[in-house]
N, C-alpha and C positions, 0 to 999 in steps of 0.2 A: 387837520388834514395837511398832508408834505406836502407844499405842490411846485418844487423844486429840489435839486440834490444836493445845494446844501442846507435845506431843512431835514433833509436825511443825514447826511452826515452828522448833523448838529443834535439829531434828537439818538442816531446811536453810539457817539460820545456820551451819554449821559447814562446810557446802558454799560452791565456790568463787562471788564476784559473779558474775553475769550483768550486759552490755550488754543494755538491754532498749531498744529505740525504740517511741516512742509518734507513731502520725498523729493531728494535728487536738485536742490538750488541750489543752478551754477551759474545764471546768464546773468549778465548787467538787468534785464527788465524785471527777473523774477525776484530777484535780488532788492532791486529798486523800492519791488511793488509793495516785500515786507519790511523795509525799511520805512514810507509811509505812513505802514494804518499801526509799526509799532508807536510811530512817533505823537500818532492820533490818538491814539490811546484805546486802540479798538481789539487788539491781540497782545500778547506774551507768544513770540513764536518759539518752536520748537523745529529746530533745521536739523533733519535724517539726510546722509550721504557721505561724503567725501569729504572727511574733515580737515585734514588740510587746504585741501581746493574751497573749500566754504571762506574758509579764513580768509587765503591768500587773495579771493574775491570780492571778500568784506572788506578787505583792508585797502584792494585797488581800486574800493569807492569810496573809501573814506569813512566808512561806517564802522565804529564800536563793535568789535565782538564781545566784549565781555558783558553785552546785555543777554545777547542771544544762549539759548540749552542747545547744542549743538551733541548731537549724538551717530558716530563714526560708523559708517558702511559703505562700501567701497564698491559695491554691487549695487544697481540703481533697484532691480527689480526686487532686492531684498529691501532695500530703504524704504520702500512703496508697500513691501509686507509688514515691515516695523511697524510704520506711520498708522496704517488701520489695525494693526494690533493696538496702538497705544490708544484708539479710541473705543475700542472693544474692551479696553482697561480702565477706561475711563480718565486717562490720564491727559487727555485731551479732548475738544469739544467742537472742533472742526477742523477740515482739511483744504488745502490750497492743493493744487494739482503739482505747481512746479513746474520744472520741467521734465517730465515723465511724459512720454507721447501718449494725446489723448484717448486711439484705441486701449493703448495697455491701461494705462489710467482706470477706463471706464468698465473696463471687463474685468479688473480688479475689486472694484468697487461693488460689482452688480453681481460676484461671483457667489454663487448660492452657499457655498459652505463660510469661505472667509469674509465676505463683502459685510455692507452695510447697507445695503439698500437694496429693491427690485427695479429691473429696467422697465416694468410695464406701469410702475407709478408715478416716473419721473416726466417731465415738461420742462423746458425753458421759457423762460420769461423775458422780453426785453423789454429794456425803459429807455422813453425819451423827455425831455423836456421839451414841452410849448410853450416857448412863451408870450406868443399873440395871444392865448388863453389862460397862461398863470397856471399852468395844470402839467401833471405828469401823464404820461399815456403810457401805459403796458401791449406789449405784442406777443402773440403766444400761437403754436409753439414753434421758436426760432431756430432750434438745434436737433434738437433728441426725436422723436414720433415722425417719422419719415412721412407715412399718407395714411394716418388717423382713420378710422374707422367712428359710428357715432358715441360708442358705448366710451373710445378713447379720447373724444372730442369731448366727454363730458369729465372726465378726470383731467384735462388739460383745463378746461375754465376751472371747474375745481379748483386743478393749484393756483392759477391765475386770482381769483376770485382771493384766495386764503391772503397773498402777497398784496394784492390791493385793500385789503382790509389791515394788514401791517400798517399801509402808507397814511390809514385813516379817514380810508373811504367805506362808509359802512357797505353802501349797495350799489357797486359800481353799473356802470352802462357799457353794455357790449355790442357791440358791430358783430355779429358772424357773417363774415366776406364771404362773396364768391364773385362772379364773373360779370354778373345779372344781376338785378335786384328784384325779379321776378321768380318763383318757384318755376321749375323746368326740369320735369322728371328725367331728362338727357344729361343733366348735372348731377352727380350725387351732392357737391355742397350745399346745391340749392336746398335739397329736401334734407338735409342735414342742419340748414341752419335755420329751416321751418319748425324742427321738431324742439330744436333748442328754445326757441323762441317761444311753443306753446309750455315747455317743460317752466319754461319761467313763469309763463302766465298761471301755471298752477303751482308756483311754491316749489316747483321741486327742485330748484337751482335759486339760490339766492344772488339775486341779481335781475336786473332790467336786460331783456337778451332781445333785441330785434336784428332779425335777417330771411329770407339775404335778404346781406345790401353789396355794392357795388364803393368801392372806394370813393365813388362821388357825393354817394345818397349820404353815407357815413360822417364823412369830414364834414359836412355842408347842411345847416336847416335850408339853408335858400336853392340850394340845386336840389335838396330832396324835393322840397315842393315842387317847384321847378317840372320836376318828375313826375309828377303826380302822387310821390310818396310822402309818408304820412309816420313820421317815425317818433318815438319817445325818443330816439338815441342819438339823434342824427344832429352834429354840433358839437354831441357833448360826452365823446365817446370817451370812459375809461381804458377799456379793453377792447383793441382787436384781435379778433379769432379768426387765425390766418386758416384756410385749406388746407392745406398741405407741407410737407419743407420745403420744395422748390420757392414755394412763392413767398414765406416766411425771410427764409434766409435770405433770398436776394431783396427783401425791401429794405432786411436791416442794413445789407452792406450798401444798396444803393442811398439811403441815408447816411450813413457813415462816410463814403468816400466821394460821393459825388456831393450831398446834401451837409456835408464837415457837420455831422450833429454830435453831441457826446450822446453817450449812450454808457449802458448799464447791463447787470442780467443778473439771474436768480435763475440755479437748475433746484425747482421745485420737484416736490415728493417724496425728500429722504428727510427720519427723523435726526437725522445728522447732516449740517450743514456742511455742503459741496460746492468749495468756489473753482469755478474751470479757466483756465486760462488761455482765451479765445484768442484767435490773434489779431481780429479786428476789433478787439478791444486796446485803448491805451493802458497805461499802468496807473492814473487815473482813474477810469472804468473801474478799473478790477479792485481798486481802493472803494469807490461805491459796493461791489458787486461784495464786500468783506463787510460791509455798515449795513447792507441790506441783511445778511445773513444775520447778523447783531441781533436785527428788529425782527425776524422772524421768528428766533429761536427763545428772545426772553420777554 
């Protein structure tokens, strides 16, 4: 079991290079970010766009181009058609977003004829490190499924679930949050994360799923009790399963900017690995979020 991020990086080092193609890298961060994980030994990239501007950028950081395939388009929106052609070819085995704005990006990606993926399978994952507990913890979903419905609350742990089983956690434990740690038919999470929770107790999610809980009852055996609640989960949460995106995204950034925590991510649900490039992510992050995709995919 990982139960830090550099036991992730360290165990996919040891996994085989990835071709990764990148559309349209021209900023110092994206730039940055493939200079890193080639140096880690996690990619062979492949840089679609502007081949003089690539160069003339490579070289104003100091960075070697004659490691990089660097293949000439001068058009960003064609570079971004290149790039998942060449994985449709097989000639590559994941994609870095770049700097491609992440609407076109994703509507690229999810586009029924050309794409690679469906938007209705996909979730994002965030990761943090604990280290009062020696543990990594997953949040889900942070980006993608606006306000989940149940049928898509189950394909979000789903991917959640798959990613925590990467990390080397056979049967993670899940929090499904909501407001209350009481069932409260005036909530739909409540009775959302009641159904999840007997879905578990019969096998048909693999995983330990208790909720609701309340962000207190979750973190905590001693305020669960406290509460009079009564949790397998409560202490020792792998996953939480946030409600909705409002309250997803702002716990990651309130963690991130307020709480300085590093942090990570994985857009789960495509058989082709999709690293995005969030902006409250460091170039750090995103060097994890290229080691996680490592460990998913081999």
């Amino acid at each position: 079991m990982m139960r830090n991020f550099n036991d992730v990086l360290a165990e996919a080092r040891k996994r085989k290079k990835n071709i990764m193609v990148i559309p349209d890298p021209r900023s110092t961060r994206v730039l940055t970010t493939i200079d890193k994980a080639s140096k880690s030994g996690l990619i062979s990239p492949v840089l679609v766009g502007n081949g003089s501007l690539i160069r003339e950028n490579l070289a104003a950081l100091k960075i070697a181009t004659e490691k990089y395939k660097i293949i000439d388009e001068q058009d960003s929106s064609r570079a971004l058609a290149k790039s998942i052609n060449l994985l449709h070819k097989n000639e590559a085995g994941m994609i870095f977003q770049g700097d491609i704005d992440i609407k076109e990006f994703m509507k690229a990606v999810t586009d029924n004829d050309g794409g690679i993926t469906e938007t209705e399978s996909l979730s994002y994952v965030s990761l943090f490190e604990l280290p009062s507990q020696d543990r990594i913890t997953l949040l889900t979903d942070t980006y993608i499924q606006e306000f989940p419905d149940l049928r898509q609350k189950v394909k979000i742990l789903t991917n959640a679930i798959s990613l925590a089983n990467s990390l080397g956690i056979e049967k993670p434990k899940v929090a499904a949050l909501s407001l209350v740690e009481l069932v409260n038919p005036a909530f739909t999470s409540t009775l959302d994360a009641a159904v999840l929770s007997k879905m578990s107790e019969r096998r048909q999610i693999n995983a330990i799923i208790d909720g609701p809980l309340d962000i207190d009852c979750a973190s905590s055996l001693e305020r669960a009790r406290r509460k009079g609640v009564d949790s397998p989960v409560s202490g020792e949460v792998d996953i939480y399963l946030l409600p909705d995106i409002e309250s997803g995204y702002s716990v990651v950034e309130i963690m991130v900017f307020l709480g300085k925590a590093m942090t990570a991510g994985a857009l789960m649900g495509s058989n082709i690995p999709i690293i995005l490039n969030l902006k409250f992510e460091t170039t750090d992050s995103i060097l994890l979020d290229i080691a996680l995709a490592t460990l998913r995919y081999q």
